[in-house]
C-alpha positions, 0 to 999 in steps of 0.5 A: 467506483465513486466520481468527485461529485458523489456519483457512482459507476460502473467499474470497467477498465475503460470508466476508470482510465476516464476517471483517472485522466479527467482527475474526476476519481474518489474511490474506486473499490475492487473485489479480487485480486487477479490478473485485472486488477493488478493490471489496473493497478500498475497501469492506470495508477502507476502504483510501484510494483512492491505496492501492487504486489503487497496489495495482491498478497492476503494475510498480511499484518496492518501496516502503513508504507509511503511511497513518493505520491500515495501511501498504502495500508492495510486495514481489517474488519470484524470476522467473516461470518461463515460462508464468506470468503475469508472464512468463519473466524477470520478478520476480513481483510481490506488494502488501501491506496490512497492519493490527493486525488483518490483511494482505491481499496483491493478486498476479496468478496464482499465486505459488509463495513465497506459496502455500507460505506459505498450504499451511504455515498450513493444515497448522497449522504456526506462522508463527514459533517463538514464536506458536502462532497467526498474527498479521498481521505474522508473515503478512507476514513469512513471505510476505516471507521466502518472496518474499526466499528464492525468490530464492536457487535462481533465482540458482543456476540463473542462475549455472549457465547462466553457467557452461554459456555460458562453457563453450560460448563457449571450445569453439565460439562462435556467433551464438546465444550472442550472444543468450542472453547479452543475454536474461540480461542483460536478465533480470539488469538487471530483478532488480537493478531491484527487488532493490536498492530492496527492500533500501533499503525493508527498512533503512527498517523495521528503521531504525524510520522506518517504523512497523511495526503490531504491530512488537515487539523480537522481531520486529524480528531476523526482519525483520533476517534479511531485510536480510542475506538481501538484501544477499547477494542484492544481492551476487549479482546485482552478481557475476553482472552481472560475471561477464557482462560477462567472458563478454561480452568473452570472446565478444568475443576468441574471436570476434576470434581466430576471425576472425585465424585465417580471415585468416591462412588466407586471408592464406597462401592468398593468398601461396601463388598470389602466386608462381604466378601471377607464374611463370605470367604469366611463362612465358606471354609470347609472345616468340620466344626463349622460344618456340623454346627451351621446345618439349618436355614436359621443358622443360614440366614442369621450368620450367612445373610445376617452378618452381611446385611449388619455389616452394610447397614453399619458401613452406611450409618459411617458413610452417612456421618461423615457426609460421604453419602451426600450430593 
């Protein structure tokens, strides 16, 4: 919990109601979303009950509400690494409340892009370059900022491992590219779920349809900066699905070239034993001139095994003009 003067306390139930009835709360940032927290919520901060029971209710699409004297948002971050609580592939998820007075924000587990914010207020640094104290709307959008910039390392990394399944896919493709692909499109289909109605929600506050508490001009090129954050976001996301989609087909082509080329294989196997077996079904019928003729070794080894090497050799002479032997 974050005073108006910069300090940080402890968050009991007892420090907040202090806080809130001296009018001396910021921010005030909680952790979980049990049966506390909504007590704190709808008793503390009167905060309507539709409010409270959308702040309580993860998954939810980013969107912005007006309510007479605060306005609630819902915002996301980069993806939780594994182990976290929202789990591996899964935007991180963050609830706002915000007043003239304060801002709460309701997450589950720990936030990387929200505890930066709270460790660079308790160094004393200034949420903004003009404030030397912090006020509920320069809280929001350092927390925003912070959720909105978190995105831009996850994107980086996810194009290297684009870059290292193509790589893989052209040397040697396998069945367990075929599933590391689908878990990244997976993984991309739920960040362009939230990336694309956030940008929407933040065009709605720079737009003015929605009435920002404590909204100065100022203030109004901060929130700005964070539109043009996400639609290069946005951007990125719609090049990565591409360039997906081609790895996709990519795989499909070298997987339909791989299985050519053990055709071909078998096609020329199968070519090869085609004449041998016609020479052997030949010379192996029981009529009595051939019978009384082909009676010694000589004759064994220049019409029985001679015929059937003559024959391989010419067939690998075509196979080798035509390029069939090649790669």
């Amino acid at each position: 919990m974050i005073l108006s003067d910069g300090t940080q306390v402890a968050p009991t139930r007892e420090s907040v109601e202090a806080a809130v009835g001296h009018d001396q709360l910021r921010w005030l940032d909680l952790h979980d979303s049990g049966a506390e927290t909504a007590s704190v919520l709808r008793d503390v901060f009167g905060f309507h009950p539709l409010a409270v029971e959308d702040a309580l209710e993860f998954g939810q699409r980013p969107k912005v509400e007006m309510y007479d004297d605060f306005i609630f948002l819902v915002a996301y971050g980069a993806p939780a690494s594994p182990g976290s609580p929202a789990g591996p592939g899964l935007p991180q998820e963050v609830h706002c409340f915000l007043s003239r007075r304060f801002l709460v924000t309701v997450h589950h587990g720990e936030v990387a892009a929200v505890s930066a914010v709270c460790q660079a207020v308790e160094r004393r640094q200034s949420l903004a370059p003009h404030e030397s104290r912090p006020s509920s709307l320069l809280a929001l959008y350092r927390v925003l900022d912070a959720l909105v910039d978190s995105m831009f390392p996850y994107l980086s990394a996810f194009d290297d491992r684009i870059d290292e399944l193509q790589e893989r896919i052209f040397t040697k493709v396998s069945q367990q590219d075929l599933a590391t692909m689908f878990a990244m499109k997976r993984e991309l289909v739920e960040v362009r779920r939230v990336v694309t109605p956030q940008r929407d929600m933040m065009a709605a506050l720079i737009a003015d349809r929605v009435e920002l508490p404590g909204m100065t001009r100022d203030m109004e090129h901060y929130f700005r900066d964070l539109f043009d954050h996400l639609i290069r976001i946005s951007d990125l996301v719609d090049s990565y699905r591409d360039l997906l989609s081609g790895t996709m087909d990519a795989y499909l082509s070298m997987t339909n070239n791989r299985l050519n080329s053990v055709m071909k294989q078998l096609t020329i196997i199968a070519t090869v034993f085609l004449p041998l077996s016609f020479l052997t079904g030949f010379f192996g019928q029981n009529f009595g001139w051939m019978t009384d003729r082909i009676t010694s070794f000589a004759d064994f080894a220049a019409y029985g095994l001679g015929t059937e090497l003559v024959a391989a050799v010419l067939l690998g002479l075509l196979f080798w003009r035509r390029g069939w032997l090649s790669g």
